[in-house]
C-alpha positions as CSV (number, residue, x, y, z in Angstrom):
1,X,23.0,-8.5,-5.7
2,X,20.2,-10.7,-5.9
3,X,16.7,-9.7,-4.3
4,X,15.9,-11.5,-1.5
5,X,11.7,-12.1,-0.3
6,X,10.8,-12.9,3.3
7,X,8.9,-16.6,3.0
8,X,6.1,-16.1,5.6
9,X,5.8,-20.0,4.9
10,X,9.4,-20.9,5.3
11,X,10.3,-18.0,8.0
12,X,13.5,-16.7,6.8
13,X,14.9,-14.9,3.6
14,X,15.2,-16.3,0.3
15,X,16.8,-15.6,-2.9
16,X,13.8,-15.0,-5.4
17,X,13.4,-17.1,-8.2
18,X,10.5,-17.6,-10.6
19,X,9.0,-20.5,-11.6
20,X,9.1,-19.2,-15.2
21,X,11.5,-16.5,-15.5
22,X,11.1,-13.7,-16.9
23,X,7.4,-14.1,-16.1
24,X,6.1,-13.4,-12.5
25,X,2.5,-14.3,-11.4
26,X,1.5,-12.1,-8.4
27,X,-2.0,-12.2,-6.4
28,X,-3.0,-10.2,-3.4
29,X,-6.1,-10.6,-1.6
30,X,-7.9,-7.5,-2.0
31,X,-11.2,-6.0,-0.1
32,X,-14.4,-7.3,1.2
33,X,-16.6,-4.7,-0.2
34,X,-19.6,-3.4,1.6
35,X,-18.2,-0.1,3.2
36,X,-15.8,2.5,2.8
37,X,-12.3,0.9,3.4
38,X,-10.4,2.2,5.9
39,X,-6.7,3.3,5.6
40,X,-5.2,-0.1,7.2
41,X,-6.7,-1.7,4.1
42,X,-4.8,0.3,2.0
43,X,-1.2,-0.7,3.4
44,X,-0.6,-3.8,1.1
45,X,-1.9,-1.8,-1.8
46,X,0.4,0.5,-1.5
47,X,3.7,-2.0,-0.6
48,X,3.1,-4.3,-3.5
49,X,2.5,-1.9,-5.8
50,X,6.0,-1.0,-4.8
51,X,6.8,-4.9,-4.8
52,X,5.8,-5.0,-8.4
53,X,7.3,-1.7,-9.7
54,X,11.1,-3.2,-8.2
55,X,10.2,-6.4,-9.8
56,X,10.0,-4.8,-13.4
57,X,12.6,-2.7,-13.1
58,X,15.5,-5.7,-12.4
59,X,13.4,-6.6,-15.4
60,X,10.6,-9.4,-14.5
61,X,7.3,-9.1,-16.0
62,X,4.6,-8.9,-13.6
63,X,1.0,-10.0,-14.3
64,X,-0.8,-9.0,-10.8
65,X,-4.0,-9.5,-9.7
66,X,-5.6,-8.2,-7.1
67,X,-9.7,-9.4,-6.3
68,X,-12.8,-8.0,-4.8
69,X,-14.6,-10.2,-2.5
70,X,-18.6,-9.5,-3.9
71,X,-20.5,-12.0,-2.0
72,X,-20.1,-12.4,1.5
73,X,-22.3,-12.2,4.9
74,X,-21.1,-8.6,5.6
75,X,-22.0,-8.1,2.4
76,X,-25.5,-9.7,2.4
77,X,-26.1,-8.5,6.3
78,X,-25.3,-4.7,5.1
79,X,-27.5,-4.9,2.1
80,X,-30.1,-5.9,4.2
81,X,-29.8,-2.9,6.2
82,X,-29.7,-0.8,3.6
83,X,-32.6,-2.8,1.6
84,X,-30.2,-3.1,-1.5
85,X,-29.6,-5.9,-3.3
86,X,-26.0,-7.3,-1.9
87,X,-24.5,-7.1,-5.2
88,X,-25.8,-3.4,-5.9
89,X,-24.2,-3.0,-2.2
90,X,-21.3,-4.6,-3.7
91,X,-20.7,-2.3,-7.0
92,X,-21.6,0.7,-5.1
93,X,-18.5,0.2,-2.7
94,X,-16.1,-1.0,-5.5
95,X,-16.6,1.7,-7.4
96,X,-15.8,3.9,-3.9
97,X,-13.0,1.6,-3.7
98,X,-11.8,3.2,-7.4
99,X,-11.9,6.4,-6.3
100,X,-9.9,5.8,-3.4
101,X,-7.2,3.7,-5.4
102,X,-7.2,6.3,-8.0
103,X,-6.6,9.2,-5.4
104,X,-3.1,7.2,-4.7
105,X,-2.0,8.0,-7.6
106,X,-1.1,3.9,-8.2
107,X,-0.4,2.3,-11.6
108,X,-3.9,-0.4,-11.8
109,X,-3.7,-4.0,-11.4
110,X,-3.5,-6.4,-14.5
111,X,-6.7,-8.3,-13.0
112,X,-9.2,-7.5,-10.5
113,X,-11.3,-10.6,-10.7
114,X,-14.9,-10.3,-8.8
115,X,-15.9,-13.9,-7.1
116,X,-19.3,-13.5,-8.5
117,X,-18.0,-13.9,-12.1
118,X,-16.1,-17.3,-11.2
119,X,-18.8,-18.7,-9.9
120,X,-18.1,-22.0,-12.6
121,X,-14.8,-22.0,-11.3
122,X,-15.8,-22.0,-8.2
123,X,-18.2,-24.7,-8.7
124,X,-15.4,-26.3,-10.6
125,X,-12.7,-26.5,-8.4
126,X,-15.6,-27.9,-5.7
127,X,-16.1,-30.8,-7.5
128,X,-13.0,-31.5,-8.2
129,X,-11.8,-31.4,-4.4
130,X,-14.6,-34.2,-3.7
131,X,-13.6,-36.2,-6.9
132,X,-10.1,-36.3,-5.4
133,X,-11.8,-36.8,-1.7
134,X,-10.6,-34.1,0.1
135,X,-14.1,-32.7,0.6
136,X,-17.8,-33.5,1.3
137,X,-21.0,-33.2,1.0
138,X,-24.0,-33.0,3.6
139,X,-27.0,-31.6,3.4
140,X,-26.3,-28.7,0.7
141,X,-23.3,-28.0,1.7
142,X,-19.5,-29.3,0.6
143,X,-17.2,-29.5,3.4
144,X,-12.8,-29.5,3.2
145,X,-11.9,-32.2,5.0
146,X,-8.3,-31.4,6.6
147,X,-7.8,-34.8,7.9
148,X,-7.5,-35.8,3.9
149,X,-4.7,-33.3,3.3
150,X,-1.9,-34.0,5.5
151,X,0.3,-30.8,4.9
152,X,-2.6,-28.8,6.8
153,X,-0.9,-26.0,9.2
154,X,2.5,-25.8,7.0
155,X,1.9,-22.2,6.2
156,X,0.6,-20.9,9.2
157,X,3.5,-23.3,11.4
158,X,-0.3,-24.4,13.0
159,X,-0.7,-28.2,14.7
160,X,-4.1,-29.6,13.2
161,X,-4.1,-32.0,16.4
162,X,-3.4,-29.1,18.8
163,X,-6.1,-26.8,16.7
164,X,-8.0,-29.5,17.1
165,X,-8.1,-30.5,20.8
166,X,-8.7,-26.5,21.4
167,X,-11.6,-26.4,19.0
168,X,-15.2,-25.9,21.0
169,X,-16.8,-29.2,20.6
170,X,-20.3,-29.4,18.7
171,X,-19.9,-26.4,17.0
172,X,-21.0,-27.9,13.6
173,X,-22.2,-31.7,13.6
174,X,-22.4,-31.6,9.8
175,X,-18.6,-31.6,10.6
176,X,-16.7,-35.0,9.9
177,X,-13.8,-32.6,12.5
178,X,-14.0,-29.1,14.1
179,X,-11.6,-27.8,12.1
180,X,-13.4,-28.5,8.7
181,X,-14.9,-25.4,6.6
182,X,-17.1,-24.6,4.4
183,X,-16.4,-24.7,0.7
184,X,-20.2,-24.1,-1.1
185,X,-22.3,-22.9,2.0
186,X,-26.3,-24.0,1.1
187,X,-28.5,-21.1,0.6
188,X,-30.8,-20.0,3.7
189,X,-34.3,-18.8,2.5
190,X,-34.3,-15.3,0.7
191,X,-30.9,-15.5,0.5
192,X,-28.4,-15.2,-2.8
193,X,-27.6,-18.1,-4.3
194,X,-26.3,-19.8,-7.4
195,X,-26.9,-23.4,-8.6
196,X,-24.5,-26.1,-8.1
197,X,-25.0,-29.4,-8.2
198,X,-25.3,-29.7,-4.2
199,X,-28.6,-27.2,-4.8
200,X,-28.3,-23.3,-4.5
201,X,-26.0,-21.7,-2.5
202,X,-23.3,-19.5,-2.4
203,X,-18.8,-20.0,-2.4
204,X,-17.2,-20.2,1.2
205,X,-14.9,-17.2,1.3
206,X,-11.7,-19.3,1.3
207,X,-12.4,-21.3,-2.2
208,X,-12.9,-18.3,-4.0
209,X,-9.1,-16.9,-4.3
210,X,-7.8,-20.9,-5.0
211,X,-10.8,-21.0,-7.4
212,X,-9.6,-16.6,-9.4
213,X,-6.2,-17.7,-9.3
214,X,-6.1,-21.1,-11.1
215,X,-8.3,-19.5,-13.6
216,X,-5.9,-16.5,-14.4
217,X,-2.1,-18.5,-13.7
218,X,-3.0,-21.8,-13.8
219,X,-1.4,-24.8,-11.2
220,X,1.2,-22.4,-9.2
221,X,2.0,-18.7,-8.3
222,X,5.3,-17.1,-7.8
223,X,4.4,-14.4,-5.2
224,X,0.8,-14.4,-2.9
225,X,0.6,-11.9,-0.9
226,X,-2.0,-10.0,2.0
227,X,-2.0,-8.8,5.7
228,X,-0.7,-10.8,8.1
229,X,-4.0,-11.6,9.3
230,X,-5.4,-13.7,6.6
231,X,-2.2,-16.6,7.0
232,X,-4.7,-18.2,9.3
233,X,-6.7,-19.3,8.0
234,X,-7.3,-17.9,5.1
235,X,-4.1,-18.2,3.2
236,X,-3.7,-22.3,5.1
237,X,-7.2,-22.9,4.0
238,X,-6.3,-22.0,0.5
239,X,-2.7,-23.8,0.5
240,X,-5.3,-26.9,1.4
241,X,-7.6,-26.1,-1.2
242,X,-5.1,-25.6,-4.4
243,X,-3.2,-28.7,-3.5
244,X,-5.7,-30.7,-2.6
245,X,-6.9,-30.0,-6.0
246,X,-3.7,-30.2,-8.7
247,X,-1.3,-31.7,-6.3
248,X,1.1,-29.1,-6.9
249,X,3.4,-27.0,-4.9
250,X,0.9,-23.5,-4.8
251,X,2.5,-20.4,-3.7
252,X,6.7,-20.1,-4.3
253,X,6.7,-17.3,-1.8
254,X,4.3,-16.1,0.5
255,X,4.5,-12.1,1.7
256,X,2.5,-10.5,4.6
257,X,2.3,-7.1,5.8
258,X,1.8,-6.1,9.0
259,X,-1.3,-4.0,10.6
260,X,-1.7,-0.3,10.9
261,X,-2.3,0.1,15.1
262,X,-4.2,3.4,15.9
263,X,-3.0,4.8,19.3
264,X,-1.6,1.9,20.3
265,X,-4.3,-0.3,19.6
266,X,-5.3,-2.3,17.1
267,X,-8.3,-1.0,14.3
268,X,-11.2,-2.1,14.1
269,X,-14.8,-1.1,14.3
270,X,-15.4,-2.3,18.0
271,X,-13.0,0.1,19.0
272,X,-14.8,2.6,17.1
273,X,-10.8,3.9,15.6
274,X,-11.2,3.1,12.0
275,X,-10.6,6.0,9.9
276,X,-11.1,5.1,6.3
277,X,-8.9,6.3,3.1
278,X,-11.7,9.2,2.5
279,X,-11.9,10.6,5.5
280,X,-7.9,10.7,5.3
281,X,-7.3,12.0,2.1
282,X,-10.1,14.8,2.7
283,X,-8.0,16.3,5.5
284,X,-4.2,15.5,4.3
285,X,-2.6,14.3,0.9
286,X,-2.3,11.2,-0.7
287,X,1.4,11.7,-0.3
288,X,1.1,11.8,3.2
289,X,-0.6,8.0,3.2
290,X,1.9,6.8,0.6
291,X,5.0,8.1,2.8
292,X,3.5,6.8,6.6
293,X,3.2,3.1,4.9
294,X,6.6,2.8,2.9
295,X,9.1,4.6,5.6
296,X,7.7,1.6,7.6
297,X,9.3,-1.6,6.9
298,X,5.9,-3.7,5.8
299,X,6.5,-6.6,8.1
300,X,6.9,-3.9,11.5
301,X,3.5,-2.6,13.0
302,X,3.3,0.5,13.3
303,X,1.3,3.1,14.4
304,X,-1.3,5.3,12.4
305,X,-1.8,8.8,14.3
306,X,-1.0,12.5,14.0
307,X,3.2,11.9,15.1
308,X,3.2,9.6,11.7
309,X,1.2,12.1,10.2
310,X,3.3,15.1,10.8
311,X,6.9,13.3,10.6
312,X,5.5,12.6,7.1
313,X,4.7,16.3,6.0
314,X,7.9,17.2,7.2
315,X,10.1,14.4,5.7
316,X,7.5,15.3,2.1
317,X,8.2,19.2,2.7
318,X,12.3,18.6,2.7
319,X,11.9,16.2,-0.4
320,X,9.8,19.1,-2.1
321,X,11.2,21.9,-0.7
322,X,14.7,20.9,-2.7
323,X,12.9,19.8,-5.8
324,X,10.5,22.8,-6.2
325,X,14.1,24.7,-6.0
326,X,15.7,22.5,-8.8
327,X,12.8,22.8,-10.6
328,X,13.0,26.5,-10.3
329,X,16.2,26.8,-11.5
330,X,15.7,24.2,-14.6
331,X,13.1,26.8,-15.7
332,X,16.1,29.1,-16.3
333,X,17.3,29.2,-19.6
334,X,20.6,28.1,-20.1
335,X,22.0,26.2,-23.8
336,X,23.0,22.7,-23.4
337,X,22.2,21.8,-20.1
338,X,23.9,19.0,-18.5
339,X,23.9,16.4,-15.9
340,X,26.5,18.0,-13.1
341,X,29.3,15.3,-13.4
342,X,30.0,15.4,-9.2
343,X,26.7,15.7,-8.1
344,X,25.4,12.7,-10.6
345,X,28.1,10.3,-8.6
346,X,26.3,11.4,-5.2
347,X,22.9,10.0,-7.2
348,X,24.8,7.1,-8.4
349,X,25.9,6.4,-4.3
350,X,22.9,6.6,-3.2
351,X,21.0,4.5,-6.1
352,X,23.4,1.9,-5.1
353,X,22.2,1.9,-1.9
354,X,18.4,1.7,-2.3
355,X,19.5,-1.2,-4.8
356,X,21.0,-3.1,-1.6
357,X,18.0,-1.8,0.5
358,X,15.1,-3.0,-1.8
359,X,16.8,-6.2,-2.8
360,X,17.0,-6.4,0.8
361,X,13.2,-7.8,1.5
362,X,12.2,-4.5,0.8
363,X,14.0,-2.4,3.3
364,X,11.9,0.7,2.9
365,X,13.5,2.7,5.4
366,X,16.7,2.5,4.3
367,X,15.3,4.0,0.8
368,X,14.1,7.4,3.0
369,X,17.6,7.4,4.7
370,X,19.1,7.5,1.0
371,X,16.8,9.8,-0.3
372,X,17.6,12.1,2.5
373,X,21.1,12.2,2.1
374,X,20.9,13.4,-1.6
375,X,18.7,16.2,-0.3
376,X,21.1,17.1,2.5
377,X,23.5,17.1,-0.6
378,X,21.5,19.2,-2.9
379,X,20.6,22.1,-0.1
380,X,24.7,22.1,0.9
381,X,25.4,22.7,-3.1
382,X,22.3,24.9,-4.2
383,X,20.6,27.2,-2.4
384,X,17.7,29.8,-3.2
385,X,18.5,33.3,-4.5
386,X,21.7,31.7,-6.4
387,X,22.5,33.0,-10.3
388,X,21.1,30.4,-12.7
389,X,24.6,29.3,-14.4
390,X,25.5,25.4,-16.0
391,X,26.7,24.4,-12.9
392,X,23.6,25.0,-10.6
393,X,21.4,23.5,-13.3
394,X,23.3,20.5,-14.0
395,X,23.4,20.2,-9.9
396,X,19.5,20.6,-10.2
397,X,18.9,18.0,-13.3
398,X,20.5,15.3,-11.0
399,X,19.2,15.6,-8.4
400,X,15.7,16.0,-10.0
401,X,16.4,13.0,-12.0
402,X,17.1,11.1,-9.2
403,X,14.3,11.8,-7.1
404,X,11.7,10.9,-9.5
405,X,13.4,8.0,-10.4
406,X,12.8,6.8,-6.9
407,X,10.0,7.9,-6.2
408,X,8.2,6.9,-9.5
409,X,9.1,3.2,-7.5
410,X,6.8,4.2,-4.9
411,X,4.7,6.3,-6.6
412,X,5.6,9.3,-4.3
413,X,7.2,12.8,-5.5
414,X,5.4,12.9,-9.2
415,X,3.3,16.5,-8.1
416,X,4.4,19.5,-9.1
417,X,7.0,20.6,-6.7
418,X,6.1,24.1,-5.7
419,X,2.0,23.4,-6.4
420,X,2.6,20.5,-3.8
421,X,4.4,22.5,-0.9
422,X,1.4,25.5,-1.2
423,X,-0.7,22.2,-0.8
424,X,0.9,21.1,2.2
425,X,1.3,24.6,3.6
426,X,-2.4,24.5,3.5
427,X,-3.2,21.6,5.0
428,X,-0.3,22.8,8.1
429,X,-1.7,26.4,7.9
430,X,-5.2,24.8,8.4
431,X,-4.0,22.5,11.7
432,X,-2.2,25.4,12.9
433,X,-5.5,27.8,13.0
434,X,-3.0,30.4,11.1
435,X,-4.6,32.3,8.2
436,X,-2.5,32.8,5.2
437,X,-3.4,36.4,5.0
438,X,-1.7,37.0,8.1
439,X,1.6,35.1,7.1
440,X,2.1,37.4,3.7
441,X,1.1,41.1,5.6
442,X,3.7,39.5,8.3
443,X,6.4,38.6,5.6
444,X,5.3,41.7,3.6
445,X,5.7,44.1,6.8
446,X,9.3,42.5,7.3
447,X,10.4,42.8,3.5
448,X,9.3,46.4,3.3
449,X,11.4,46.8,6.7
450,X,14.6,45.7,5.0
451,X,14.0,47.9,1.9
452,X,14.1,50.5,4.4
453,X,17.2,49.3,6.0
454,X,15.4,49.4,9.3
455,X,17.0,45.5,10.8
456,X,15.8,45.7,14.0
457,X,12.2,45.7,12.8
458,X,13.2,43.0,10.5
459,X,14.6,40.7,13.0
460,X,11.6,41.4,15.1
461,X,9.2,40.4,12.5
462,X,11.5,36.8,11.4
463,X,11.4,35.8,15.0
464,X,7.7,36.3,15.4
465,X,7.3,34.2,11.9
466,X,9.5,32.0,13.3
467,X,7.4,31.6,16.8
468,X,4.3,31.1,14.4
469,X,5.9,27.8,12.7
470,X,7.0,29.6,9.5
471,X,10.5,30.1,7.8
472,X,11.5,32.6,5.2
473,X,14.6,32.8,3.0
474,X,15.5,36.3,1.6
475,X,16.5,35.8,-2.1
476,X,17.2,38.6,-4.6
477,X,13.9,38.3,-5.9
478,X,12.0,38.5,-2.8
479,X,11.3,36.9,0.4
480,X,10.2,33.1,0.3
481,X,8.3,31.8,3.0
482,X,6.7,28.1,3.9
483,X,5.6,26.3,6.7
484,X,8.4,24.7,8.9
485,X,8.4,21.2,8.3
C-alpha cells in the first residue's frame, strides 16, 4: 500500500511522491525563542518526528530541518525587559529549548538553521524579489507586493479581493495595498539591525523560512510542515515569497497539525492556561507527552488536561506492565531461545495493520488500537508466576520485539520496563496522596496472612488495596503489586 499525505494546500489525500526519490527534503517551522515553550509547541515535534521515522523505514531518506526564529519583536520586547541583549535572550531559550527536546527522548534534526546566520540570504532572496518586481522599497523598508503574484491565497483557499475589502483602511500608507508585508523591516533607533542595501534593519518574519530553506534544498521541498495556525499567513506569505522568487512550484505537500486546547479552550498567555514542556515533564514523564499527542490523530484538536493525562498512564502502564513481564522472563535462562512461531503471526497481524494505519495519513490511533490487541494477546498467553520454559520465552521475545519495533517509530516504549512502571507508580502514588510505605506494610501484612493460611484476613487486606487504587498478583515468588492503571 502506498502512503498517502493530507495536502493542506490541495484538501484531500494524496499518494506521496518525491520530487527526487529516494531523497526527501522536509522543513518544519520551529519556535520563536524568547521563553520557555509550552507543551502545544511541542505537538509537531513530536508528530513529524514520527513522519520522518515511517518515511525511512518504507526506505526514503530524510534530510529535515527544523529552524529557530532568533530575531523577532517578542524577542527584542523581552530582552528589553530583562536588559539582555535579544540575541543572548535568544541563545538562553534555545539552549532551554535543547533540554526540553532532549527530555523527549527524539532522534535531532539534520538542520536547525538560526535566521540570524542567513542574514545574506535573507538579504539575498530580498533583492532578488524586487529584481523580479514582486517587492518594494520605501523608506528603509522592502515591501511584498501581492498584487504582482497572482497565485496569492492558493494555500490558505484565501480571496486577496475579499482579504482585501476586509482589511482596516490606512493601516500602513507605505503600503502600495493593505494586504502587503514586510520583507526587511528598517531599524528603529537602539534597535538590532543588520546592513542591507535599503540601510539597517532587520528580516520580516515571513522571508526568513523562504530565505533557510532555499539555502539548505534549493528551488522546491517535498514535505513543509507546522501548526495549523501559521497557513495564514505565514505559510501563503512564504508560497508568495519562494515563487515569486525561482518561479517554481515550492512545497509538493503541505502538512498541519492541529492545536492542543486546554479545558476546552484554546492556549495562550491571555488566558493565563499555558503550561510549558518543563513544568510538564517535572510532574509526569516524557512518555506521558509523547503518548497524549500521537493517540490523537494530528489534524483533530484535542484537549490537553488531567483525563488525557491519566488515560495516558494507564494505556503506558498496560504497554509496560506486559513488557516488564516479557522482559522478566527473557532474563531466564533457557538455550536457544526462539521466536514463538504462533504468537510472531499475531505480531505479523498487527504490523500489517499499523502499516495500513500509518500509510493511512498517519492514522495514529489506529497504531494504539493495534498495539493494544498484541498486549491483550500477550496477558491471555503469559501471565506472572508461570515456569520460565521455550515456549513462554519465545511468547515473550515476540512480543517484546514487536513493541519496540513500534514504538522506536514514535519514540515511545524504549525505558526499562519495570524501572518505568516504579516511575509511573510514583508519579500516581504522588497524585493519589498515598505513601509507598503504606502500600508494601499493606501488601506485606496480607502475604504474611496467606503464609499463615488465614484467607479471610487476606481477602480483607486485597479489597482494601484494591479500594486504595492498587492491584497485586500473587506469584510463587511473592506478591507483585502496582498502581491500577
Amino acid at each position: 500500500m502506498a502512503l498517502n499525505i493530507y495536502n493542506s494546500q490541495s484538501k484531500q489525500l494524496e499518494e506521496f511522491q518525491p520530487l527526487q526519490p529516494p531523497q526527501v527534503k522536509m522543513y518544519v517551522c520551529g519556535p520563536t525563542v524568547y521563553d520557555f515553550l509550552h507543551v502545544g509547541n511541542f505537538r509537531g515535534v513530536v508528530f513529524f518526528n514520527l513522519v520522518r521515522n515511517w518515511l525511512e523505514t518504507l526506505g526514503y531518506k530524510v534530510t529535515y530541518a527544523l529552524n529557530f526564529t532568533d530575531v523577532d519583536d517578542k524577542i527584542i520586547n523581552r530582552a528589553q525587559e530583562k536588559g539582555m541583549s535579544p540575541a543572548d535572550l535568544a541563545e538562553q531559550y534555545i539552549a532551554e529549548y535543547k533540554k526540553d527536546f532532549a527530555s523527549l527522548g527524539l532522534r535531532p534534526h539534520d538542520f536547525n538553521p538560526k535566521v540570524t546566520e542567513h542574514m545574506d540570504d535573507i538579504r539575498s532572496m530580498v533583492s532578488s524579489l524586487i529584481e523580479n518586481k514582486k517587492a518594494y522599497e520605501v523608506q528603509g523598508d522592502v515591501m511584498y507586493s501581492i498584487q504582482a503574484f497572482n497565485g496569492y491565497g492558493k494555500l490558505s483557499g484565501r480571496n486577496p479581493d475579499d482579504l482585501i475589502a476586509g482589511a482596516r483602511v490606512g493601516v500602513d500608507e507605505k503600503k502600495q495595498s493593505p494586504l502587503d508585508f514586510a520583507l526587511w523591516k528598517a531599524a528603529k533607533p537602539g534597535e538590532v539591525s543588520w546592513p542591507s542595501p535599503w540601510g539597517p534593519g532587520r528580516p520580516g518574519w515571513h522571508i526568513e523560512c523562504s530565505a533557510m530553506i532555499h539555502k539548505i534544498f534549493g528551488d522546491q521541498i517535498d514535505i513543509h510542515g507546522g501548526g495549523m495556525d501559521l497557513i495564514f499567513p505565514h505559510h501563503e506569505n512564504e508560497v508568495a515569497q519562494s515563487e515569486g522568487c525561482t518561479g517554481k512550484h515550492f512545497v509538493k505537500y503541505w502538512m498541519h497539525n492541529n492545536m492542543l486546547n486546554f479545558g476546552g479552550q484554546k492556549m495562550s498567555k491571555s488566558l493565563g492556561n499555558l503550561v510549558t514542556m518543563r513544568e510538564f515533564l517535572e510532574q509526569n514523564s516524557a512518555e506521558v507527552y509523547k503518548w497524549i499527542i500521537l493517540s490523537v490523530h494530528y489534524r483533530s484538536l484535542t484537549d490537553f488536561n488531567e483525563d488525557a493525562t491519566h488515560r495516558a498512564v494507564s494505556g503506558l502502564g498496560r504497554v509496560y506492565s506486559a513488557l516488564a513481564m516479557a522482559e522478566g522472563y527473557l532474563a531466564g535462562a533457557i538455550v536457544d531461545m526462539k521466536v514463538d512461531a504462533g504468537f510472531e503471526n499475531i505480531t505479523a497481524e498487527a504490523w500489517k495493520k499499523i502499516e495500513t494505519a500509518l500509510n493511512d495519513d498517519f492514522a495514529t490511533p489506529e497504531v494504539f488500537a493495534a498495539i493494544f490487541e498484541v498486549v491483550r494477546q500477550f496477558n491471555n498467553q503469559v501471565r506472572r508466576g508461570m515456569k520460565v520454559n521455550p515456549a513462554v520465552q519465545g511468547k515473550s521475545l515476540a512480543f517484546h520485539q514487536f513493541v519496540k519495533k513500534v514504538g522506536a517509530l514514535m519514540s515511545l516504549f524504549q525505558e526499562p520496563a519495570q524501572e518505568f512502571l516504579t516511575h509511573l507508580d510514583e508519579l500516581l502514588l504522588k497524585k493519589m496522596n498515598l505513601e509507598r510505605s503504606r502500600v508494601e506494610a499493606l501488601v506485606a501484612e496480607r502475604s504474611a496472612a496467606r503464609a499463615a493460611k488465614d484467607f479471610p484476613r487476606s481477602d480483607e487486606l486485597r479489597a482494601e488495596l484494591t479500594a486504595l487504587g492498587i492491584s497485586v498478583s500473587d506469584t510463587p515468588e511473592g506478591s507483585f503489586w502496582e498502581v491500577t492503571k
